[in-house]
Backbone bond lengths (Angstrom), bond angles and torsions (degrees), N, CA, C in turn:
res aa  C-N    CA-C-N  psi(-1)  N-CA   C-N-CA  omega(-1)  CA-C   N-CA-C  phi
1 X - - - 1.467 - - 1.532 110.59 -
2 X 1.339 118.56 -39.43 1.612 122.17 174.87 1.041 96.92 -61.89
3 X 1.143 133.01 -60.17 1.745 136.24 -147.81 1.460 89.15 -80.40
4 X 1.180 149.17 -55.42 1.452 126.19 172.64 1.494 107.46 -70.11
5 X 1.142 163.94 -15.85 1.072 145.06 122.21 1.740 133.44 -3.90
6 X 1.643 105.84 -74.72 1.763 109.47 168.26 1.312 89.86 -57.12
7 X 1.556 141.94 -95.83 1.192 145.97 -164.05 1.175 103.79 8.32
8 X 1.837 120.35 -67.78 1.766 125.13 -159.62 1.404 93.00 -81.58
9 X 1.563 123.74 -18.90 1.618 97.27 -179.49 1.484 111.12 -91.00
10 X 1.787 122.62 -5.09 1.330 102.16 -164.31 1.772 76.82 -101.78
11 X 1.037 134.18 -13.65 1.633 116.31 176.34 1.491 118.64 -90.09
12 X 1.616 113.75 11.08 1.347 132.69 174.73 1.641 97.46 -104.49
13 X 1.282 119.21 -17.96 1.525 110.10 -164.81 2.107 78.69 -101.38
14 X 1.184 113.26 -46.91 1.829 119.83 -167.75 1.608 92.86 -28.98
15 X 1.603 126.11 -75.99 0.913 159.36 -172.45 1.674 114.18 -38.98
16 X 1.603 101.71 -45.14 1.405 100.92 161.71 1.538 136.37 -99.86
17 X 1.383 97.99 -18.71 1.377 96.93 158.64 1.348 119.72 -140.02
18 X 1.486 136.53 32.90 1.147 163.00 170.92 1.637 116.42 -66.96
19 X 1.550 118.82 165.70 1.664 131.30 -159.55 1.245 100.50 -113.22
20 X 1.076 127.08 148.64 1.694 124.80 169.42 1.793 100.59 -129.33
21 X 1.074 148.69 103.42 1.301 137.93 137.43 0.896 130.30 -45.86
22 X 1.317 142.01 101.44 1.658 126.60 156.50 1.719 114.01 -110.16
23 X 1.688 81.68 171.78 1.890 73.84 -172.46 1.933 75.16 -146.85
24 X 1.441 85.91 155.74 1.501 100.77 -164.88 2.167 108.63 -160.48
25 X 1.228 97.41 137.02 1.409 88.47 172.50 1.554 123.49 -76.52
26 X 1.347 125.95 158.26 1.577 112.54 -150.53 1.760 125.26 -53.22
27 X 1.848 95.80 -38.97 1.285 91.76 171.87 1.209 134.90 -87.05
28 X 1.662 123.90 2.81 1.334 102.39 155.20 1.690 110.68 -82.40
29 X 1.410 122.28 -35.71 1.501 109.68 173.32 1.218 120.05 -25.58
30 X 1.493 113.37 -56.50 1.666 133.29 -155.90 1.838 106.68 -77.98
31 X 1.363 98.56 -35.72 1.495 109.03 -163.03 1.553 122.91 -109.05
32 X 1.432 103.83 -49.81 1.691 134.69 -178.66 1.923 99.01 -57.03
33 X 1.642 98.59 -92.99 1.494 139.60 -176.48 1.456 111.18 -27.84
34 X 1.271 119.08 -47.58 1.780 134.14 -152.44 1.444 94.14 -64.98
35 X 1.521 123.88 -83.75 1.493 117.07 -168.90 1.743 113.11 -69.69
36 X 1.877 131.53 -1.27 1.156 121.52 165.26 1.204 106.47 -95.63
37 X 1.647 128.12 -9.49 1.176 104.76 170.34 1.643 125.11 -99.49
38 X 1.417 104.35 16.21 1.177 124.45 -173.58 1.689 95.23 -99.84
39 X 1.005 126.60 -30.23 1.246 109.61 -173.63 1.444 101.55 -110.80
40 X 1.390 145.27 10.70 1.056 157.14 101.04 1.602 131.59 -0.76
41 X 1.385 90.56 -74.02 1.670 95.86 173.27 1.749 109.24 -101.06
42 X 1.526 116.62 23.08 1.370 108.45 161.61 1.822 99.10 -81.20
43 X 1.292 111.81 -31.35 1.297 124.31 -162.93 1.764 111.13 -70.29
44 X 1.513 97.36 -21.04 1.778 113.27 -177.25 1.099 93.62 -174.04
45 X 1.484 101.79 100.96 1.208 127.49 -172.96 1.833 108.71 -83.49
46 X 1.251 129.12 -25.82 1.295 158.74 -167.71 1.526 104.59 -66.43
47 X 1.278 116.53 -27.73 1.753 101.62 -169.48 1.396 85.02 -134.62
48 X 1.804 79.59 150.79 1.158 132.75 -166.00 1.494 121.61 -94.15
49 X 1.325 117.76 121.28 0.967 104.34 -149.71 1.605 100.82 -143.47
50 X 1.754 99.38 136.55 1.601 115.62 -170.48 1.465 114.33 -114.89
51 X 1.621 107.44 136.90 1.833 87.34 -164.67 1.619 67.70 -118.75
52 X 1.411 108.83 163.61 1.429 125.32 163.76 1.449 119.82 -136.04
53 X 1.122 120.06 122.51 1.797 115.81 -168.05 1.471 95.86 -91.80
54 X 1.475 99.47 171.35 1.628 120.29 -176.77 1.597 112.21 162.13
55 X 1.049 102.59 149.54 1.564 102.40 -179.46 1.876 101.07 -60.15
56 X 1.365 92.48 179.78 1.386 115.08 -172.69 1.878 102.72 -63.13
57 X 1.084 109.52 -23.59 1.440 100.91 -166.81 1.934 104.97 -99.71
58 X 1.325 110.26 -39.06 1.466 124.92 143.61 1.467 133.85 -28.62
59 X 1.474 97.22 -40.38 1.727 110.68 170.42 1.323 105.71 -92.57
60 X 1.547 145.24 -23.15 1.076 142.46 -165.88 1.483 102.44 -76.58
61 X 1.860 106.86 -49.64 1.468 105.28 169.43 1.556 126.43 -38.94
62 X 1.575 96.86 -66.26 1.263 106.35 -173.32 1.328 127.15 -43.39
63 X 1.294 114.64 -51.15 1.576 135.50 161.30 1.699 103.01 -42.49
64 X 1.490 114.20 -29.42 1.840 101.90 -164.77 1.016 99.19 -99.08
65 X 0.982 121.72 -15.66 1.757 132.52 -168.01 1.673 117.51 -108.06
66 X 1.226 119.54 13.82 1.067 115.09 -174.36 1.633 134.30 103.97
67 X 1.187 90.82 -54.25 1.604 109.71 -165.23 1.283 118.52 -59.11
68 X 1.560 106.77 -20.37 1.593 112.30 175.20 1.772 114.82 -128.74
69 X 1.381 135.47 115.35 1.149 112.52 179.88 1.655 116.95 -82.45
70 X 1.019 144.23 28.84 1.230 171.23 134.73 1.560 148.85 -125.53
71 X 0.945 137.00 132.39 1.602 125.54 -177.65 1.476 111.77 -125.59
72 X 1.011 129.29 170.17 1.325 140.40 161.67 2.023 105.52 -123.81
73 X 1.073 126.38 111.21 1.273 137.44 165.44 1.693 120.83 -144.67
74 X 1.127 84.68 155.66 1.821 102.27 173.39 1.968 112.62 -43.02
75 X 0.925 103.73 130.55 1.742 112.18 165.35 1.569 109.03 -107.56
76 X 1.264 96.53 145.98 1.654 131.60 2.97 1.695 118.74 -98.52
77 X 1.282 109.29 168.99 1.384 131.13 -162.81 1.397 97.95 -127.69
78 X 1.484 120.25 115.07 1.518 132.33 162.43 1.462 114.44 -87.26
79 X 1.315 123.81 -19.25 1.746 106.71 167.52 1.533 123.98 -60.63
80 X 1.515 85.73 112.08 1.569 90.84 -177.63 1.614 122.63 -64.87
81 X 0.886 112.66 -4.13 1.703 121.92 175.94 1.600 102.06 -73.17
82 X 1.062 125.86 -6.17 1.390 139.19 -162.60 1.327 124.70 -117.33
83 X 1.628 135.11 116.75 1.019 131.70 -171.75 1.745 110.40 -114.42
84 X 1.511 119.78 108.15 1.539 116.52 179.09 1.042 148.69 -111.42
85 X 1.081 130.76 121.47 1.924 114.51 -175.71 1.395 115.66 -116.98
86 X 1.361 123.11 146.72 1.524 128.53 175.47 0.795 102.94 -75.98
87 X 1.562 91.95 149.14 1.573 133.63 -171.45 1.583 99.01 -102.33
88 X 1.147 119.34 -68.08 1.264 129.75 -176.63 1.614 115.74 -171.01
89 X 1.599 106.26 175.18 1.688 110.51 -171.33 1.826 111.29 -123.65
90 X 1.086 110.43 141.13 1.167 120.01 -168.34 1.410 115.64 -111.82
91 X 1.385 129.56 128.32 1.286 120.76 149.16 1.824 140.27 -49.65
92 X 1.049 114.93 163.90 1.900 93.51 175.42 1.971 93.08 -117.48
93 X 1.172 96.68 155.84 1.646 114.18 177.41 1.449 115.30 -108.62
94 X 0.992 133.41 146.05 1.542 130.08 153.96 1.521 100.14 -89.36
95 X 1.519 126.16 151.18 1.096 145.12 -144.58 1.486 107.21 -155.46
96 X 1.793 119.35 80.28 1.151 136.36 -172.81 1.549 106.86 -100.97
97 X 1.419 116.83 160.88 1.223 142.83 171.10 1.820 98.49 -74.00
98 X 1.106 110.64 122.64 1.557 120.16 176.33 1.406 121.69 -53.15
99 X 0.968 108.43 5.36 1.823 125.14 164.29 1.308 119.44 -136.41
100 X 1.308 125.26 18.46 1.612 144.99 154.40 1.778 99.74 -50.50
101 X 1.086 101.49 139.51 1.619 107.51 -171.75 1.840 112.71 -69.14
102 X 1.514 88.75 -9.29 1.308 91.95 -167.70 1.769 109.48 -124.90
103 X 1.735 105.82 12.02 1.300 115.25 148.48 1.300 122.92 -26.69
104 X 1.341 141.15 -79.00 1.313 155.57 -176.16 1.361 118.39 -64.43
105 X 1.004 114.66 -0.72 1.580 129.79 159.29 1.681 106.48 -37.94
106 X 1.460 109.10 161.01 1.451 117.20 176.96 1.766 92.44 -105.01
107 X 1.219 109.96 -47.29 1.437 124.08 -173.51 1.711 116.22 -149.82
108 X 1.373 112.67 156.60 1.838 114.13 170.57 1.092 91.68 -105.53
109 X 1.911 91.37 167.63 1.320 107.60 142.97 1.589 112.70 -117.29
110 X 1.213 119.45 161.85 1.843 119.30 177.11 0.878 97.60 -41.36
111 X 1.540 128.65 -52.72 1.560 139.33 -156.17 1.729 113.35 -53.81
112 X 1.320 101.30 -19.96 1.461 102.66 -170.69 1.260 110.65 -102.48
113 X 1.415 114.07 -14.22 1.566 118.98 165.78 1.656 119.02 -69.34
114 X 1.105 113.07 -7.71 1.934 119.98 -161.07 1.473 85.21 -59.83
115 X 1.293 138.87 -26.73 1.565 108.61 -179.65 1.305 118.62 -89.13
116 X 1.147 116.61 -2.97 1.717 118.92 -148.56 1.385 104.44 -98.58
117 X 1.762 120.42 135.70 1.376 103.69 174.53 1.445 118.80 -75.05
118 X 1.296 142.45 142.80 1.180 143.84 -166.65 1.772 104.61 -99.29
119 X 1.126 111.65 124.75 1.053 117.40 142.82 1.853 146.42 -83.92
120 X 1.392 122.62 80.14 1.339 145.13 -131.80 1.854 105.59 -84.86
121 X 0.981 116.42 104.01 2.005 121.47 168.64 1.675 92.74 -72.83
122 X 1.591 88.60 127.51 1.947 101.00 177.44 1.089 110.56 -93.74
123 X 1.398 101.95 154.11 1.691 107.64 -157.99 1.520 106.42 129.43
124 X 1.029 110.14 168.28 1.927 125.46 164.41 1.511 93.39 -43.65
125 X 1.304 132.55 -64.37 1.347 101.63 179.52 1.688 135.87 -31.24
126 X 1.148 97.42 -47.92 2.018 128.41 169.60 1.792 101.95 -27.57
127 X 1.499 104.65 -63.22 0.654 122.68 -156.50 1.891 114.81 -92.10
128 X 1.031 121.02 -24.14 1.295 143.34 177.39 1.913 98.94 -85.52
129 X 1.122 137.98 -32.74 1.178 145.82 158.09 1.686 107.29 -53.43
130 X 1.139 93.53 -63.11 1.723 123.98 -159.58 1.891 90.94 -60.80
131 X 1.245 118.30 -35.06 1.255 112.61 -178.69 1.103 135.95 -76.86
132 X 1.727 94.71 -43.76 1.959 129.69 177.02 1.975 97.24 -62.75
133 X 1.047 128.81 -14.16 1.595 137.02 -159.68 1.355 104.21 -107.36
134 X 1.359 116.66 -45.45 1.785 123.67 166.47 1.731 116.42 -76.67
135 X 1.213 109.05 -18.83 1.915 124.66 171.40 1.477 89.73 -81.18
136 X 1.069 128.11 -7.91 1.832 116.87 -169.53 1.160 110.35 -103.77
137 X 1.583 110.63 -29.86 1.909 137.43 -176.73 1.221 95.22 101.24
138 X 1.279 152.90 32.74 1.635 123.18 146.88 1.750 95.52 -138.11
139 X 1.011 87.48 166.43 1.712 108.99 170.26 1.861 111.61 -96.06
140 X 1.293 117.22 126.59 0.859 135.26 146.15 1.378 118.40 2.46
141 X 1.576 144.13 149.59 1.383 151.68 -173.52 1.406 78.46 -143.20
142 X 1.593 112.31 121.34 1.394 104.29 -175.13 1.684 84.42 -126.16
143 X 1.627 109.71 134.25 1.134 104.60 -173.73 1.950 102.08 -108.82
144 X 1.111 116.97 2.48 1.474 125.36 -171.20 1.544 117.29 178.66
145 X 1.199 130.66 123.67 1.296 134.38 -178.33 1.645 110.75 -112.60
146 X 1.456 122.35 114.74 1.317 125.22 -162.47 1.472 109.02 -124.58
147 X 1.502 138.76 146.07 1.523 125.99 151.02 1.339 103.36 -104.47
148 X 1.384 128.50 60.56 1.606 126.47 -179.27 1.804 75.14 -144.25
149 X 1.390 109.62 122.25 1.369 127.61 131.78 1.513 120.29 -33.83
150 X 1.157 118.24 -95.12 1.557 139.39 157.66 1.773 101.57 -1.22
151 X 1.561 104.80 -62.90 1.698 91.66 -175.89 1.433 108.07 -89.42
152 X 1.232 120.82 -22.65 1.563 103.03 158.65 1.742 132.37 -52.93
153 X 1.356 107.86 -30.93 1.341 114.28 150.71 1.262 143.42 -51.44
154 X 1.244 82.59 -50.83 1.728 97.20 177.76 1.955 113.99 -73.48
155 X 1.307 102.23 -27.85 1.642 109.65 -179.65 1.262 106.12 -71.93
156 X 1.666 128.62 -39.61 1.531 130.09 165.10 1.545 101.29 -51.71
157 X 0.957 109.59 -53.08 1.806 107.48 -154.31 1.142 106.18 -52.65
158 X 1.614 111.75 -48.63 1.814 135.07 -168.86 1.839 104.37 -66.43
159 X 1.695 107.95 -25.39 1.457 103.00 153.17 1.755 84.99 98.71
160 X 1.391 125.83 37.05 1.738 127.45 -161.48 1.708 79.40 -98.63
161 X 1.328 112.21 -40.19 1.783 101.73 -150.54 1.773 97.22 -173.70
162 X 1.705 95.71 178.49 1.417 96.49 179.65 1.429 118.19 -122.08
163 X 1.300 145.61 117.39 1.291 131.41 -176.68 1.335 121.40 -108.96
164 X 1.270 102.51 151.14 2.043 115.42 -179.84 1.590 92.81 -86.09
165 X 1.248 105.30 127.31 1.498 109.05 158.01 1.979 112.97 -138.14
166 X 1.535 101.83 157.07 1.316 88.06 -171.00 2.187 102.40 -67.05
167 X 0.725 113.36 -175.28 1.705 123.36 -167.25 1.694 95.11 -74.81
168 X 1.332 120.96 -47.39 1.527 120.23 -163.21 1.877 94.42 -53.82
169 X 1.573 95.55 -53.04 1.618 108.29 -168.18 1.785 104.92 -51.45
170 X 1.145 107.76 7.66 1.898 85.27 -172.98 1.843 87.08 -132.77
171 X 1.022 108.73 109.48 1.462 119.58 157.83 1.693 138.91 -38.30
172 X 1.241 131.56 94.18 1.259 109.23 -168.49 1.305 122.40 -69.09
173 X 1.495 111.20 169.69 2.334 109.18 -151.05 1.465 97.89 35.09
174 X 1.645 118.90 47.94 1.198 103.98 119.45 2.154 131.02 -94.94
175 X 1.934 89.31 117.17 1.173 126.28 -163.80 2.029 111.90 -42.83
176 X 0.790 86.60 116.38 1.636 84.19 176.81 1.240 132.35 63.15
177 X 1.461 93.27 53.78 1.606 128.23 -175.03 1.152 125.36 178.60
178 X 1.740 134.95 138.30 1.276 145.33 162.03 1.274 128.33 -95.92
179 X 1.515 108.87 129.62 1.159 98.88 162.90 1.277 133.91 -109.36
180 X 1.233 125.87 128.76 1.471 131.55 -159.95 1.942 101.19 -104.38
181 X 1.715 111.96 131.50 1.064 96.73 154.91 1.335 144.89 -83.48
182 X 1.517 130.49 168.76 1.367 122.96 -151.82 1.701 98.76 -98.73
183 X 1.559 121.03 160.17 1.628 100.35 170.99 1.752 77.08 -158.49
184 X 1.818 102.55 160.71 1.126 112.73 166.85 1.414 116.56 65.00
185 X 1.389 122.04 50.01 1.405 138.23 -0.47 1.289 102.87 -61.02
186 X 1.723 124.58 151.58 1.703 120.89 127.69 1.635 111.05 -81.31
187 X 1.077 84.19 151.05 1.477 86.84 179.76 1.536 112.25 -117.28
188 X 1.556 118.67 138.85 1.249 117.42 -172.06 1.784 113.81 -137.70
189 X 1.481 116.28 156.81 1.655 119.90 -173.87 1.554 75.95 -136.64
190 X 1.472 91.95 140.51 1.240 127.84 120.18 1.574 160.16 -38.01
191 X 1.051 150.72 29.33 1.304 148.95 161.50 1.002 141.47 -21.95
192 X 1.536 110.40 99.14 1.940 110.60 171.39 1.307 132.61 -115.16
193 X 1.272 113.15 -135.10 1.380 111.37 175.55 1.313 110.71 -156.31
194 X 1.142 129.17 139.54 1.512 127.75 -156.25 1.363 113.01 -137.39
195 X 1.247 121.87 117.89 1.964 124.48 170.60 0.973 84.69 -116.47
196 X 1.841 91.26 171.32 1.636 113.29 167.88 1.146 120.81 -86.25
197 X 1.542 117.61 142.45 1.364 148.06 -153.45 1.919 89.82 -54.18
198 X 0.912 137.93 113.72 1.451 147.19 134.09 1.683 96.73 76.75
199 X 1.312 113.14 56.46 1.167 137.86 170.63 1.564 124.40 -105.50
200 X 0.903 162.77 169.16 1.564 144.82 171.60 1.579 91.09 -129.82
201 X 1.793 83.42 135.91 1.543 90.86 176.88 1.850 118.65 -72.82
202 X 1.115 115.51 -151.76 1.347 114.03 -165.90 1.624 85.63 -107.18
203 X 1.413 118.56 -156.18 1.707 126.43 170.28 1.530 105.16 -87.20
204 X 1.328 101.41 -41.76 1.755 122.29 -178.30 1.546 88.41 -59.57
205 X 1.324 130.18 -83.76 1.074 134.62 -175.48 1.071 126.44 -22.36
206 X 1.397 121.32 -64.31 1.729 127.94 177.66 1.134 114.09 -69.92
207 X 1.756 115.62 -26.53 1.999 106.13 167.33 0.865 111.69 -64.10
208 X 1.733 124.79 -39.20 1.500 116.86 -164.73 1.654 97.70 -71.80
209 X 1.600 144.52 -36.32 1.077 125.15 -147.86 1.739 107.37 -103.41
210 X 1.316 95.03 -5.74 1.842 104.26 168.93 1.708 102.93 -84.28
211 X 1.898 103.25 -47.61 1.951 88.86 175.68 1.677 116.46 -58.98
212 X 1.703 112.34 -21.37 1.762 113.12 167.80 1.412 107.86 -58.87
């Protein structure tokens, strides 16, 4: 009875003045996180809270290793130190310059990109592009390989190339550019959420993943 006693007061004190780590790949940080973690810490205002970006395989560490008691990354995830469930599924976009011939499109296909130099976001995306492009018969013209969102934007806009990104990753009124969806293949990711395998979360921890 004591020992569950401190327990509810030190996970009554976690909650109010307690740490949350998360680690997340950029576009749910940027896109996902912002208005749930805003209404999150209206709810407990007291903890403090650290997000850390990294690709999908970067967050898997972090999450196994300590450093993060939660992640948000791409599925699926083979580290077995790791336990995950989806969040949700995403479409992918092609991401043209607003005077790209193929702006006004309803939809692409890969097939129609074989001339275009690509501008490529690193990561499983990289590679999930890189695949859907050899299923089409050509390889990719990669004119720049970036892990900044932001300059992948800006390289469409400037009219350098065209990039696939999943839908979360492309902002809407983002200015001087379309995004067209992809078909024949569509292409789709996965999104979950990942703790460590038979670990107990913190107080911070388990509010935030019951308010998810």
């Amino acid at each position: 009875m004591a020992r569950h006693t401190r327990e509810s007061v030190a996970g009554l004190t976690e909650l109010k003045h307690g740490r949350l780590t998360l680690a997340a790949i950029p576009a749910v940080s940027a896109f996902y996180l912002p208005g749930r973690l805003n209404r999150f810490l209206g709810k407990h205002p007291g903890i403090e809270l650290v997000i850390l970006e990294e690709s999908s395989t970067g967050v898997a560490e972090l999450v196994g290793n300590g450093t993060a008691e939660i992640g948000f990354l791409q599925l699926p995830e083979l580290d077995q130190r790791l336990e995950t469930r989806k969040l949700l599924t995403e479409s992918h976009h092609v991401l043209l310059h607003q005077k790209h011939r193929l702006a006004d499109a309803r939809s692409v296909t890969i097939k129609q990109l074989s001339g275009e130099s690509f501008i490529q976001y690193r990561g499983r995306v990289h590679e999930t592009v890189l695949h859907a492009c050899r299923r089409a018969g050509f390889d990719p013209k990669v004119a720049c390989v970036t892990s900044e969102l932001a300059t992948v934007h800006a390289l469409v806009h400037s009219g350098l190339g065209v990039a696939i990104l999943p839908e979360m990753a492309i902002p809407t009124g983002l200015k001087g550019t379309r995004a067209v969806p992809l078909r024949n293949p569509g292409l789709k990711r996965d999104i979950g959420l990942a703790r460590r395998h038979a670990t107990p979360l913190s107080a911070a921890g388990k509010a935030f993943e019951t308010f998810l």
